[in-house]
Steps between C-alpha positions, in 0.01 A plus 500: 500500500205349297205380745525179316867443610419602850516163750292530805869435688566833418176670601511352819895580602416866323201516791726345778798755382310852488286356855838459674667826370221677636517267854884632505430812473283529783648444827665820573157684464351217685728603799411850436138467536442681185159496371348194368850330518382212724239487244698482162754259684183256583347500154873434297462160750211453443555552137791261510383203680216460291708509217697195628168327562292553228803412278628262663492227279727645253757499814709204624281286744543681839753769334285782651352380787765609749450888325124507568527401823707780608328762280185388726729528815614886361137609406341381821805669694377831306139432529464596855549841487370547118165338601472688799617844306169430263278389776587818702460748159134320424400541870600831544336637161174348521506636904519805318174458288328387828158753587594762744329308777783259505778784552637372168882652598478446831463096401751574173727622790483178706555328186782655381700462853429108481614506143824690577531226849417210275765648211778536765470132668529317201773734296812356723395139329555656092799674611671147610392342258607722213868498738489103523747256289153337368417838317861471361440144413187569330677759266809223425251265418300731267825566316634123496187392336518796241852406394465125501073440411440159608217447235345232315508401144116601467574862623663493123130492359352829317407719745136634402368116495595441783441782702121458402514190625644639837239759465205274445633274798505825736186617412311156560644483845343860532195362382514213744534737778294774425200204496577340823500872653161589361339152638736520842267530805514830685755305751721440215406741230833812622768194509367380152503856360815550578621194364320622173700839569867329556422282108353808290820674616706219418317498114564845460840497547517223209350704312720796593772277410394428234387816349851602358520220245109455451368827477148633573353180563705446790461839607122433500565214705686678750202753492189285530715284777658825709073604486414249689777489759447836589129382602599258687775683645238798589287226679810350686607862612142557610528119712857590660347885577222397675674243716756720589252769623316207709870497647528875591125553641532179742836704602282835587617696215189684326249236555194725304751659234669128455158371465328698229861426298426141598161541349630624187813258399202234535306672261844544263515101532203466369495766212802303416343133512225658255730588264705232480263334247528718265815609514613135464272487171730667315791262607362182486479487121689209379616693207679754701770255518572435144806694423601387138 
């Protein structure tokens, strides 16, 4: 199909379609802990909710809303044990770099037997609620809105217009954020970074979106915005890692092996505040967004 015949009704049902596929085909290796399952299943949420938001408009007023809101329920149900299953591999191979002095696998030891504890607590909550009639639902309702797309005249327009606009939108709420982070006081400044995280993630996957019908421009997009949420992302790991070892020395687990990794997810925050400016240089060009 010519680009030029292309209506941005069809790029966005062709995103929802191939996220949900993949979402289907998930949940038996879900429930067979295979590796980075949990993972995959989180990200074709992900993937889909912000689909139904950042495109909203070209849906019925409300149309979606119900579908977000449980793709936020499912990804929050799986994000207990997948962001305990990263938290426990980070831990565990930085112990591992740690100087002699700190018995670096005596502490990656320790760290590993919380991460298996911490894995096995919160597993019992996925498996219900891949086995729950609100799973099911969330499939039927993925399917009813595929055969019957409650969309709106404009989702008729030409796609690549459009989606540069949708581009240009996400990208100035990145902008937005990204500013408020840098000028954030240190009481403030991880919540507003993450913030920044949650929108560059949400522009890249408008630009992944939109990549099939635009090309390498979108692709860049994608790029430039995926760049800087994997800074921020660093930094928020580095936040959440360094809390959770305050958690584990206060409970007597290797209070000088704990600290030194304490030490150096601090330092990781802060290698990744310092880039953050330039990374986001090459993704704050306005020109980025122009697609046609």
């Amino acid at each position: 199909m010519a680009k030029r015949r292309v209506t941005v009704g069809q790029v966005v049902l062709a995103r929802v379609e191939a996220q949900a596929v993949v979402l289907a085909g998930l949940d038996e290796a879900v429930r067979a802990d295979e590796p980075d399952a949990v993972h995959r299943m989180r990200v074709a949420c992900r993937r889909l909710r912000s689909a139904l938001r950042t495109f909203r408009r070209y849906f019925a007023p409300g149309a979606a809303d119900h579908l977000v809101g449980e793709l936020r329920w499912l990804a929050a149900a799986l994000g207990g044990a997948r962001d305990r299953e990263v938290l426990a591999e980070r831990l565990v191979g930085r112990a591992r770099e740690l100087p002699a002095a700190c018995e670096p696998e005596r502490v990656a030891a320790a760290l590993e037997r919380w991460g298996r504890a911490e894995h096995r607590a919160v597993w019992p909550e996925v498996v219900a609620a891949l086995d729950s009639p609100r799973r099911r639902a969330l499939g039927a309702d993925l399917g009813a809105l595929l055969a019957d797309p409650p969309l709106r005249r404009r989702a008729g327009r030409a796609a690549v217009p459009e989606l540069a606009r949708v581009a240009a939108r996400e990208q100035r709420r990145v902008r937005e954020r990204v500013r408020a982070a840098l000028a954030a006081p240190a009481g403030e400044r991880d919540a507003a970074l993450h913030e920044a995280r949650k929108a560059a993630k949400r522009a890249r996957y408008a630009g992944e979106a939109a990549a099939p019908v635009v090309g390498g421009r979108a692709e860049r997009y994608a790029e430039r915005m995926k760049a800087v949420q994997e800074v921020l992302g660093e930094h928020q790991d580095a936040v959440v890692a360094a809390a959770a070892l305050v958690g584990q020395g206060a409970a007597g687990g290797e209070p000088f092996g704990y600290g030194a990794l304490y030490a150096r997810e601090l330092a990781a925050a802060r290698a990744a505040r310092d880039r953050l400016p330039q990374v986001w240089k090459r993704a704050r060009k306005r020109k980025l967004a122009r697609f046609g």
